[in-house]
C-alpha positions in Angstrom: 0.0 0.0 0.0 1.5 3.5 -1.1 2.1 5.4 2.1 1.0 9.3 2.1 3.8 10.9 0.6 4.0 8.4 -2.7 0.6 9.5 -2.6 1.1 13.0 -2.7 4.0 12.2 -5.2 1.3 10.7 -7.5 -1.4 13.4 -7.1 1.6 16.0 -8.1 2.8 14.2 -10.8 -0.5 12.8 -12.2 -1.0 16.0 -14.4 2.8 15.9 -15.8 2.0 12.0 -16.6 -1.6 13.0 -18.0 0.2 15.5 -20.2 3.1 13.4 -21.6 0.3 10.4 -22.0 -1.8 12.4 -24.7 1.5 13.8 -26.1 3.1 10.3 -26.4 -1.1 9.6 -28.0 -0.8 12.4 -30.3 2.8 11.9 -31.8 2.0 8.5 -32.2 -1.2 9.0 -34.0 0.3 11.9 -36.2 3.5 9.4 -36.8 0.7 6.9 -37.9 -0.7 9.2 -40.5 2.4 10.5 -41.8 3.5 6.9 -42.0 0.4 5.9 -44.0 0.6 9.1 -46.4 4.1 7.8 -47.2 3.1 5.5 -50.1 0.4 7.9 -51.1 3.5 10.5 -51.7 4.6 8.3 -54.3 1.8 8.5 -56.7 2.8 11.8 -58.6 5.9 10.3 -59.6 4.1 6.9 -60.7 1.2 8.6 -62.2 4.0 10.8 -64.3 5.5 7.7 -65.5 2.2 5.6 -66.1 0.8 7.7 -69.3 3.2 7.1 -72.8 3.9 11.0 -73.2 7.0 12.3 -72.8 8.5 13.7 -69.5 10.0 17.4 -69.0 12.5 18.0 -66.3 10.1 20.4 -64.8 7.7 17.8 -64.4 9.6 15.3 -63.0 11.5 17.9 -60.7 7.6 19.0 -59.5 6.5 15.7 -59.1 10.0 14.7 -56.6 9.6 18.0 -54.8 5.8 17.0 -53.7 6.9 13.8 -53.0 9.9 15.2 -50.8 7.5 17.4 -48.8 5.7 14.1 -47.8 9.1 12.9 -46.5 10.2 16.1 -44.6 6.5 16.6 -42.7 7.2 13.7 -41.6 7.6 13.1 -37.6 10.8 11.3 -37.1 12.8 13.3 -40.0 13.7 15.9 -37.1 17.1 13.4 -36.3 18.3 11.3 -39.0 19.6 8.6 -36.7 16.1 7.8 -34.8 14.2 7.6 -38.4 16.5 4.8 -39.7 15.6 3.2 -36.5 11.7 3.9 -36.8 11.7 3.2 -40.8 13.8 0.1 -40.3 11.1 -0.8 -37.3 8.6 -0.9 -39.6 10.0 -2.3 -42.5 10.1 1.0 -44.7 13.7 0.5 -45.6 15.9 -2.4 -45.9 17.7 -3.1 -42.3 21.3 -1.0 -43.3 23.2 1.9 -41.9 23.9 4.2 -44.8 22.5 6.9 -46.7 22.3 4.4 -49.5 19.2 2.5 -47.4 16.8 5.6 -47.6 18.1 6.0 -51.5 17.6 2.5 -52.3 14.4 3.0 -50.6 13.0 5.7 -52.7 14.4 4.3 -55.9 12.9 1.1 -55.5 9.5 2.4 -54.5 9.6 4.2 -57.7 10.6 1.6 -59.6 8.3 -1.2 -58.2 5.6 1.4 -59.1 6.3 2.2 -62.2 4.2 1.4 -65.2 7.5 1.2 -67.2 9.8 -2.2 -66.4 13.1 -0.1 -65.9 15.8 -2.8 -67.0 18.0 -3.9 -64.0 21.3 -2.6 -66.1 20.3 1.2 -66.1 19.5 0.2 -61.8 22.8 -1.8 -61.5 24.9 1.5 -63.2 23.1 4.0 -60.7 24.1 1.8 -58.0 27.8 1.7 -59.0 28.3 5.5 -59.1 27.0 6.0 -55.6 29.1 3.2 -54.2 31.8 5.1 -55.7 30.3 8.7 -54.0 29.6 7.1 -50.7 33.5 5.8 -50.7 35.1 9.3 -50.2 36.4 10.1 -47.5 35.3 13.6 -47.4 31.4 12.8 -47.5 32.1 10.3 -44.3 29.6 11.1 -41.4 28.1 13.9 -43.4 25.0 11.7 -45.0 23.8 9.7 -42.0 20.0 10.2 -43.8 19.8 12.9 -45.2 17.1 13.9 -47.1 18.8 16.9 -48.6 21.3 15.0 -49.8 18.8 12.5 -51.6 17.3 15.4 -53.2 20.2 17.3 -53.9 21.2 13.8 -55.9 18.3 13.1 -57.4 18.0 16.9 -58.8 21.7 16.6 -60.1 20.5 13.5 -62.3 17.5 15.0 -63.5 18.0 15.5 -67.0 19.3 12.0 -67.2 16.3 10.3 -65.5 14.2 12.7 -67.7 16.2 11.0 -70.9 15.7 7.7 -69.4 12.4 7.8 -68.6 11.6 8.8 -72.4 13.2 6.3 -73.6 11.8 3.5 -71.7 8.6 5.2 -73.0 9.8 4.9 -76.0 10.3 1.7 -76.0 7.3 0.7 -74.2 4.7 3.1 -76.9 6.9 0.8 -79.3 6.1 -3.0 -78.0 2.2 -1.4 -77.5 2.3 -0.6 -80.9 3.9 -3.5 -82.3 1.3 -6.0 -80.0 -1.7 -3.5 -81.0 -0.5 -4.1 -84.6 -0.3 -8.1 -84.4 -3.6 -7.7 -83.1 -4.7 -5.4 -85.8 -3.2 -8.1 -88.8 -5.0 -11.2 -86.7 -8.5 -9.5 -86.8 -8.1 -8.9 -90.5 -7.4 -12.4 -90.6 -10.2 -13.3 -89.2 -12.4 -10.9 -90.9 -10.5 -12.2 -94.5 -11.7 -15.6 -93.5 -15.4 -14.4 -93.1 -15.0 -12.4 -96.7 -13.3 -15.8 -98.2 -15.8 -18.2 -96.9 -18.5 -15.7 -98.3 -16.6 -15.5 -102.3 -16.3 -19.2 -102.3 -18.9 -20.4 -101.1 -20.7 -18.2 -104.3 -18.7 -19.8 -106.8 -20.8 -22.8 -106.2 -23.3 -21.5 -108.5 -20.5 -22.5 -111.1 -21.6 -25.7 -111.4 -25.3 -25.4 -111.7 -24.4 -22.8 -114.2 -21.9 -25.3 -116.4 -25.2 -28.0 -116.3 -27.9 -25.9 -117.9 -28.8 -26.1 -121.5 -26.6 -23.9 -123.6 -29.1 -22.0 -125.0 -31.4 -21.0 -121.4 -29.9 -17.6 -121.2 -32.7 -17.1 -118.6 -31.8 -19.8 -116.1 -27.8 -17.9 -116.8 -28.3 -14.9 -116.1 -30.6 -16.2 -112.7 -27.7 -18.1 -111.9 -24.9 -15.2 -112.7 -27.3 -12.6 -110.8 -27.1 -14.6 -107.6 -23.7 -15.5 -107.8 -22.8 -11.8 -108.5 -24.5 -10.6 -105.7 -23.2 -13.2 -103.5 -19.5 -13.2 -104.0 -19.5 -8.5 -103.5 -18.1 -5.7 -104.4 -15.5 -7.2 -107.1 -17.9 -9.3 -109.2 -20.2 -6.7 -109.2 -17.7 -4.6 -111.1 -17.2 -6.8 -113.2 -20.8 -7.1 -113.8 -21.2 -3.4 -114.4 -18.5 -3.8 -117.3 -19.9 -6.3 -118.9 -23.2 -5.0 -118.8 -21.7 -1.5 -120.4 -21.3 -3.6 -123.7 -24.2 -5.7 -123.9 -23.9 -6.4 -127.3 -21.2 -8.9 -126.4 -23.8 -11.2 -124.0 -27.2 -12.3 -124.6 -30.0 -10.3 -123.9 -31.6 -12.6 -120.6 -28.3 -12.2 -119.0 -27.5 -8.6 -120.3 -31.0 -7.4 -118.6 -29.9 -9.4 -115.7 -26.2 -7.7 -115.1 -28.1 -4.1 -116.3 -29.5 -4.3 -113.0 -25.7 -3.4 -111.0 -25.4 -0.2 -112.9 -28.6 1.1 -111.6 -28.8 -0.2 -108.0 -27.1 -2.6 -105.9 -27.9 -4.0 -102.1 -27.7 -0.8 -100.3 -25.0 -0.6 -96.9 -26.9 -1.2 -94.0 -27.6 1.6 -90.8 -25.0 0.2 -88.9 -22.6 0.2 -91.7 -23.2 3.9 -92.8 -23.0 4.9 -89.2 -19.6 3.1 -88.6 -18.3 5.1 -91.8 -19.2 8.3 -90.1 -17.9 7.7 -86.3 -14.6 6.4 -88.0 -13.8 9.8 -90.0 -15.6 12.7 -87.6 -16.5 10.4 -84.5 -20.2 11.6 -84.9 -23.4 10.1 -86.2 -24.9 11.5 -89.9 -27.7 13.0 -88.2 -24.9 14.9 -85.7 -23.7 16.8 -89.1 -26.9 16.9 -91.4 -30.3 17.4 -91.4 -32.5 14.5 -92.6 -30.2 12.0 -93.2 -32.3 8.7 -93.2 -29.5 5.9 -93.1 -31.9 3.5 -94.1 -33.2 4.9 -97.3 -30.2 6.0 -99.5 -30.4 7.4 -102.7 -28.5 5.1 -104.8 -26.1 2.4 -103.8 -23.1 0.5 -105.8 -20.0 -1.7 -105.4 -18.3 0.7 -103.5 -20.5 2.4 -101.6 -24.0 4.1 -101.1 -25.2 7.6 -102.2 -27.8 9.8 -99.6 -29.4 13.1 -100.1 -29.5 15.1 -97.5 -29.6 18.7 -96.2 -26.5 20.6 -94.6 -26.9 24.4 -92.9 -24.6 26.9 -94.6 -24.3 30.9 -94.3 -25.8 32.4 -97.6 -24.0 35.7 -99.0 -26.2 38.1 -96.7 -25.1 36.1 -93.5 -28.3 33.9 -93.3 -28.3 30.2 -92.5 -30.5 27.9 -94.7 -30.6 24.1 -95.2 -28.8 23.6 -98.5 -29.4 20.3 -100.3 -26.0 17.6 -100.8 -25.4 14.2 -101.8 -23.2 12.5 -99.5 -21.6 9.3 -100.9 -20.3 6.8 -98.4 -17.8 3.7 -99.1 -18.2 0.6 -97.8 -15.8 -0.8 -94.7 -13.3 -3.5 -95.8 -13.0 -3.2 -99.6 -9.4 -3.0 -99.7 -10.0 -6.8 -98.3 -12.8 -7.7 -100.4 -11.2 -7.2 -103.7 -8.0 -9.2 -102.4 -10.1 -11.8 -101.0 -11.9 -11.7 -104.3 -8.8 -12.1 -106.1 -7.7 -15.3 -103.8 -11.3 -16.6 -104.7 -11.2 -16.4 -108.1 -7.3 -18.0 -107.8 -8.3 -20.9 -106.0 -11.0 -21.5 -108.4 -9.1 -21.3 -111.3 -6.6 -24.4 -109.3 -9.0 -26.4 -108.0 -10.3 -26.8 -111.6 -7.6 -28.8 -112.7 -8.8 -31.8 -110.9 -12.0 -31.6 -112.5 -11.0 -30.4 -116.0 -7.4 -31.6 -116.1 -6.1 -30.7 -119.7 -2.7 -29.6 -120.3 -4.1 -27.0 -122.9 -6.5 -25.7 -120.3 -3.7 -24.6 -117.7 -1.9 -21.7 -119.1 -5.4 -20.3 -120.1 -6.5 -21.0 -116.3 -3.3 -19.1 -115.3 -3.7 -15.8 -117.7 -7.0 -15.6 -116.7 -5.8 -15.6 -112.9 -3.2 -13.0 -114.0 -5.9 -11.2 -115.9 -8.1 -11.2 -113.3 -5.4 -9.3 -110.8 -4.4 -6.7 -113.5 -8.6 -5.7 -113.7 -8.8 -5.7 -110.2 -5.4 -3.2 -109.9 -7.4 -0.6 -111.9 -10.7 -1.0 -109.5 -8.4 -0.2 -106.2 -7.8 3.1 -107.6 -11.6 4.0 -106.6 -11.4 2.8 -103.2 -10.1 6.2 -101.6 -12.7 8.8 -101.9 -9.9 11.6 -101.1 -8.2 10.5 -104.7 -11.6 10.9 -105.9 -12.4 13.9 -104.8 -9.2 15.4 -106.3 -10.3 13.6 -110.0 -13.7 15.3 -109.4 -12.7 18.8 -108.8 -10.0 18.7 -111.5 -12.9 17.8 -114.0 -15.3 20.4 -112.3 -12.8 23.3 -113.2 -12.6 21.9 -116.6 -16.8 21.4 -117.0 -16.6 25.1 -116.3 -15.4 26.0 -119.8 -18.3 24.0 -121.0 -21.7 24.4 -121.7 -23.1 20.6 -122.6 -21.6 18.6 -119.8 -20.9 19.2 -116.2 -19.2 17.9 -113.0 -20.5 18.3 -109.8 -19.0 20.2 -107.1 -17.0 18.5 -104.5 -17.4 20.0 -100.7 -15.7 17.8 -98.3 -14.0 14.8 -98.7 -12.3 12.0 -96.5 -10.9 8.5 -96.9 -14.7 6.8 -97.2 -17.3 10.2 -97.0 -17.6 12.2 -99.9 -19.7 15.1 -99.9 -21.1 17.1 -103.3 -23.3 19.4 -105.0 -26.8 18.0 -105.7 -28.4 18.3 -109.3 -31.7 18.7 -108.8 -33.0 18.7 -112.4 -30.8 15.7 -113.6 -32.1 11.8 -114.0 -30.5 8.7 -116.0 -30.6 8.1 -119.2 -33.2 5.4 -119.6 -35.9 7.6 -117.6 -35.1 10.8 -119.2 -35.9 8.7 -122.4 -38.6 7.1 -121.5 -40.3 10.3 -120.2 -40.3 11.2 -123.8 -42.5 10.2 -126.9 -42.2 10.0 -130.6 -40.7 12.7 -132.5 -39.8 14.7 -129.2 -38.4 11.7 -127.5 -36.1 10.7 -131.3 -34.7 14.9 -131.3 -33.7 14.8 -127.4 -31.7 11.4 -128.3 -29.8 12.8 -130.7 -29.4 16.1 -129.0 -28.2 14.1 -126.0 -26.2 12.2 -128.5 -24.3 15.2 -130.1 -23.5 16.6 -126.3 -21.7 13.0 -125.3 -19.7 12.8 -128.1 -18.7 16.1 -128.0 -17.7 15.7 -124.5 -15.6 12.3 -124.9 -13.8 14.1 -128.2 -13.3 17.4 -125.7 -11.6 14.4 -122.7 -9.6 12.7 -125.5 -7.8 15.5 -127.7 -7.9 18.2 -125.2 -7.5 16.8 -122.0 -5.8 13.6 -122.9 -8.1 11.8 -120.1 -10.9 10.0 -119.5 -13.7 9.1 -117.3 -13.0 5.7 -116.0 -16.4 4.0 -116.2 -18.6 6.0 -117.9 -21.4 3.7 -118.0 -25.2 4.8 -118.6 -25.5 4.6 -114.5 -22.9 7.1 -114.3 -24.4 10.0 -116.4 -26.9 12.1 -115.5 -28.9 13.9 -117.8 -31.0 17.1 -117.3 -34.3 18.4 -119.5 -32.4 20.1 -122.0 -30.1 17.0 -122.8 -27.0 18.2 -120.6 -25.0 15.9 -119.2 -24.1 15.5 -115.4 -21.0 13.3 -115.3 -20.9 11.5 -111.5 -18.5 8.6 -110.1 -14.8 9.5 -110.9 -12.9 6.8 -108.8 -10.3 7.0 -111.4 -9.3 8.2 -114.6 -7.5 6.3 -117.9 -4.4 8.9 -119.1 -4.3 9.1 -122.9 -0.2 10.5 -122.4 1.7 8.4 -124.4 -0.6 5.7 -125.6 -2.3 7.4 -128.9 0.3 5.5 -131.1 -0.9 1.8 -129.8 -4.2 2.4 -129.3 -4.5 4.0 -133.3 -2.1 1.3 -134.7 -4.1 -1.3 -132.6 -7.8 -0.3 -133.7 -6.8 0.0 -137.0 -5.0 -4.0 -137.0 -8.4 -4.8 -135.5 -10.9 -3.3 -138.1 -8.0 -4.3 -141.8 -7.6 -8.0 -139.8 -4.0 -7.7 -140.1 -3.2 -10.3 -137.3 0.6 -9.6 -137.9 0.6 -6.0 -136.7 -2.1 -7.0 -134.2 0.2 -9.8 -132.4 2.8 -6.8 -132.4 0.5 -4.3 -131.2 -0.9 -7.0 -127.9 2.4 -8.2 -127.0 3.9 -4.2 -126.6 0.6 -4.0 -124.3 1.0 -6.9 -122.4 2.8 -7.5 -118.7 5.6 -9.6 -120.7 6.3 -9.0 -123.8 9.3 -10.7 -124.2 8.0 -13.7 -123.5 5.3 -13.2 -125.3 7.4 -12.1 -127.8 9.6 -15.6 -128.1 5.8 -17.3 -128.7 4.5 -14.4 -131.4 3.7 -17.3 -134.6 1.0 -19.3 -132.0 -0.3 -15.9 -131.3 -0.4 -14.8 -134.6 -2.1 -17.9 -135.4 -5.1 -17.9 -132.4 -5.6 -14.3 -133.5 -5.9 -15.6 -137.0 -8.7 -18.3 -135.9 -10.3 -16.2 -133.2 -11.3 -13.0 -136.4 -12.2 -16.0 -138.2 -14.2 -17.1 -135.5 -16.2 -13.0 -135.2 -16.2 -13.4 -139.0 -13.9 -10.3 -139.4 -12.2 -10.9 -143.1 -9.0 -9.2 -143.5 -8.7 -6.0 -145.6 -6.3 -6.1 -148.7 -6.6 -3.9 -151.6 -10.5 -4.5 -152.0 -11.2 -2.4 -148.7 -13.9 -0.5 -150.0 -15.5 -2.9 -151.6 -15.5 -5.2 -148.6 -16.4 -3.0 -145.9 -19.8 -2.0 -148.5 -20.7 -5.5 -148.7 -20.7 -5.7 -145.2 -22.6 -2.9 -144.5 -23.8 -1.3 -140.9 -23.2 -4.6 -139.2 -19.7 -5.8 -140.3 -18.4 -2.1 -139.3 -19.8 -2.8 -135.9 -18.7 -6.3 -135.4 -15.2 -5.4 -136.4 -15.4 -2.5 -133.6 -17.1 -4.8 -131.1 -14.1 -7.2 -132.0 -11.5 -4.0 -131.1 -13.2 -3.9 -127.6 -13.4 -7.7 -126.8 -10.1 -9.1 -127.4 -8.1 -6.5 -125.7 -10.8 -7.8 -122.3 -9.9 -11.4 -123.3 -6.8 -11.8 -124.3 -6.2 -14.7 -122.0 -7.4 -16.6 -124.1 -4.2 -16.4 -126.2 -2.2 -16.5 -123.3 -1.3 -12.7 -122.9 -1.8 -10.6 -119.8 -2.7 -6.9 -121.2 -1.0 -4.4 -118.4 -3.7 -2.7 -116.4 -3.7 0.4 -117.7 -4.5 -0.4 -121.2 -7.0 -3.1 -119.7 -8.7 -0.2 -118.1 -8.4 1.8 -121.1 -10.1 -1.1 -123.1 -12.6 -0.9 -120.0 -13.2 2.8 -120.1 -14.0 2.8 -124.5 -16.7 -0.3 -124.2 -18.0 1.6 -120.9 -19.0 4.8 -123.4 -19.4 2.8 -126.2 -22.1 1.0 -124.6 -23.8 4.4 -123.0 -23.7 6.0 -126.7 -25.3 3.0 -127.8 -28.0 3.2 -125.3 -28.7 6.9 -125.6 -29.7 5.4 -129.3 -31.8 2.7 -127.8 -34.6 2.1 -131.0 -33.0 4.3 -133.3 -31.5 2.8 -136.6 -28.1 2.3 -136.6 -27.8 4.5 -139.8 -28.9 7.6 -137.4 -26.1 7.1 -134.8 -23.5 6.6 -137.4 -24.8 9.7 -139.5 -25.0 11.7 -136.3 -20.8 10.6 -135.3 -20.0 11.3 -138.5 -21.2 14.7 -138.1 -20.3 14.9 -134.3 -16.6 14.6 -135.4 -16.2 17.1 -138.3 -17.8 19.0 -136.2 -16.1 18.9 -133.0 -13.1 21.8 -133.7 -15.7 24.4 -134.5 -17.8 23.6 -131.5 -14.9 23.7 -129.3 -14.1 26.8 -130.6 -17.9 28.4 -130.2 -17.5 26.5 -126.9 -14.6 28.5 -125.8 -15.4 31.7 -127.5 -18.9 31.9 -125.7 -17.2 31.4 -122.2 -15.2 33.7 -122.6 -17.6 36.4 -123.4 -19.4 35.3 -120.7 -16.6 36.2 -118.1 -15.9 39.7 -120.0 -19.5 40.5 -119.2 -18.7 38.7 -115.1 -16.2 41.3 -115.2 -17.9 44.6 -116.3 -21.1 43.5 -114.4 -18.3 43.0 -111.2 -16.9 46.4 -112.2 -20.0 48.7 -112.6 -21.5 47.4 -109.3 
């Protein structure tokens, strides 16, 4: 039992004990908190190193300094000796006596937290170098933990952590890239696979096509429809050629492939809307006014074509709804004319085994090499940005014209292409059919006169042509202008006048001698084909026997009058066809000639169509005149525009 004066000893000191108590209560809880916001003091510095942009040395000497302030609120960094003790107490830093423990400390937090896997060579050198500092002599007993020290370091080194730490950035932005890309080729694997299994399993309609009657062009051209529509995009441009010169195909299956100049399966809501977040990241109806994503226009093999309404700011300042058509490509096409090409390939192989002649497999593989050469020309329209640039170089010519036109271009990216809209302008076929008798007959030849005159104005003038000027691409207004649409490429005359005349002209005397010539300069090799020119010269010789095309000696004039109209135009259909099927002598035309082949039956076949029930005597009469013609309507042509900006200018200058 405490006597009276250990009593009185503990009522005197009770107040000094209570005091210390809540002191001892309070630095331990504030040690506690400190000690907890320790880690937390870490997260500038990770969080700077966790994004892939580059680091400045103010950032990094910001993001150490708030860190640092952590360290120095804290409690026990009054003396240096009795934190080791505490931080090695609870396990903060390793169980050593040097400055080096709190360094090591601090580095290895930051790189255990780092986003960025700093190699161990870059930790091993740092290490080295402070060995070396710490082993002076001078420094001895002066960096028992101190955090001004560390800092004073760690600023020092700055610029080189801040080099460092962009590089391992670097390096880390480049394995993201390099794994995001590998994952990037294996979808379009798998999305090739979808588009492959699509193609081939089409091609099955082959067979059933092979085992009709010969002579059921109806059950064909059912068969050819579906399979065209099956396989995509690539056989449905090659549908659209074919169907630009019908004359070559009977009429049940040249109705049938008529249909894919007009319309196509349009791209579906999701499809369009995809297009759109992928080049502005908003929805159509974000940008326009009335854009119904289910209901375009017109669609084709490479896209489909809407009309909607887009606010501009008039010339007095006022905002109206101005009408555009907006054409937009499908996704993947790129893949579906390779995949198309693969299709057709392993087609071509797999025939062997059920046709296996020896005479069959170099036709099998120029028609494989055929095929790629087409398709080359095609991938030219798959960039709408190209397109646009084809469009607006044609517009500024159309404006020198006064019978055919090219519509504005507005905006343009990689797969949305936005234009003026034509509000008075239909195809060909309705714009005919709208008319009757005598009327209908003048506006055909009016609308005649106007397309020659604008092909003859592309070919001597501007050494270029429209691409695929088929009836589906020309638009025609009341007064029989023309509104030419669709320029995903061009065919460039530069440099190929010489073949092409010497090459029409072998076609239409029969001369199969300067025709083999003429091919094999065309073709992807000619020295090859060259080495082989007697067996060409000899399939040419059978194939114009074949078309009934005689040759042309000294009787010319006789000959071509006892042929008449239709021996004239089967010797020109001939021209057309055997530069397109010239695999079947073994020669590969290059793709540019090809396309120019492609381009002539395209507007042969729309120049035969605006004459749809006329006699052939009219067109010929009417070309005839068309052609003699041509300089002295040019020359009207150019002298009316440019009266018409002398009187821009004095109206511009009076007002």
């Amino acid at each position: 039992m405490p006597n009276k004066d250990q009593e009185k000893v503990i009522q005197i000191n009770l107040p000094v004990l209570r005091e210390r108590t809540g002191s001892v209560i309070r630095g331990v809880s504030n040690f506690t908190t400190m000690t907890i916001r320790i880690p937390q003091a870490f997260w500038p510095v990770a969080k700077l190193l966790a994004n892939n942009e580059h680091i400045t040395r103010d950032q990094l000497a910001l993001s150490l300094d708030q860190l640092f302030a952590s360290l120095y609120e804290h409690p026990l960094n009054e003396q240096s000796r009795a934190l080791t003790r505490v931080l090695r107490k609870y396990k903060l830093i390793p169980n050593e006596d040097t400055t080096e423990n709190l360094i090591r400390f601090v580095v290895g937090q930051v790189v255990n937290r780092s986003p960025i896997e700093v190699p161990e060579s870059i930790v091993n050198e740092f290490w080295s170098f402070f060995h070396e500092l710490l082993s002076a002599p001078e420094l001895k007993g002066l960096i028992e933990l101190n955090l001004e020290i560390v800092r004073l370091v760690l600023r020092t080194y700055e610029p080189l952590i801040v080099e460092l730490v962009n590089r391992l950035k670097d390096i880390r932005q480049a394995n993201q890239e390099g794994l995001s890309d590998m994952g990037r080729k294996v979808s379009v694997l798998r999305r090739d696979l979808v588009i492959l299994r699509r193609q081939i399993k089409a091609i099955r309609y082959i067979k059933p096509f092979l085992q009709t009657d010969p002579k059921d062009f109806s059950t064909q051209a059912q068969i050819v429809a579906k399979m065209v529509r099956e396989f995509g995009p690539l056989f449905i441009k090659m549908a659209q050629v074919a169907a630009a010169n019908a004359d070559f195909l009977p009429d049940e299956i040249a109705s049938e492939l008529e249909v894919f100049q007009q319309d196509v399966d349009p791209m579906t809501p999701e499809e369009v809307n995809e297009a759109f977040l992928d080049c502005f990241g908003k929805l159509p109806t974000d940008i326009y006014f009335q854009f119904a994503v289910d209901k375009p226009l017109k669609s084709g093999s490479i896209g489909s074509v809407y009309l909607t309404k887009k606010a501009v700011i008039d010339d007095d300042g006022l905002e109206r709804l101005q009408p555009v058509i907006v054409k937009v490509a499908r996704h993947n096409l790129e893949r579906e004319f390779q995949m198309g090409n693969l299709a057709i390939e392993l087609m071509l192989v797999s025939s062997q085994f059920w046709a296996p002649h020896s005479k069959l497999l170099p036709f099998l593989h120029a028609l494989s090499d055929q095929v790629k050469e087409f398709t080359r020309g095609f991938e030219q329209e798959l960039n709408f940005e190209d397109e646009a640039m084809i469009q607006r170089r044609f517009a500024r010519r159309a404006s020198q014209a006064q019978v055919w036109h090219v519509p504005d271009v507005y905006l343009a990216t990689n797969r949305i292409l936005e234009m003026e809209y034509v509000d008075d302008a239909v195809s060909i076929k309705q714009a005919i059919r709208d008319l009757q008798g005598r009327q209908r007959r003048k506006f055909q030849r009016t609308l005649g006169e106007n397309f020659l005159y604008t092909l003859l104005e592309h070919i001597f003038i501007y050494n270029e042509l429209h691409g695929d000027l088929h009836p589906g691409n020309i638009m025609v207004s009341p007064d029989a202008e023309l509104h030419l649409i669709d320029w995903g490429n061009t065919v460039n005359m530069q440099g190929k006048w010489g073949l092409v005349r010497d090459y029409l002209i072998s076609v239409l005397v029969a001369d199969t001698d300067r025709l083999a010539d003429m091919l094999i300069d065309m073709s992807t090799l000619p020295d090859q084909n060259r080495a082989r020119r007697d067996q060409i010269v000899e399939r040419l010789s059978e194939t114009l026997k074949r078309r009934e095309v005689a040759p042309l000696t000294n009787d010319v004039l006789p000959t071509l009058w006892r042929e008449g109209l239709p021996g004239l135009h089967r010797r020109m259909q001939t021209s057309m066809q055997l530069m397109s099927n010239t695999y079947q002598l073994g020669i590969v035309i290059r793709s540019d000639y090809l396309h120019l082949s492609r381009s002539f039956v395209a507007m042969a076949g729309a120049y035969m169509n605006i004459y749809d029930g006329l006699p052939t005597s009219v067109m010929l009469r009417d070309t005839l005149k068309s052609v003699v013609l041509f300089p002295i309507n040019l020359g009207l042509t150019r002298l009316s525009h440019g009266l018409d900006r002398l009187r821009g200018n004095e109206l511009d200058y009076l007002t």
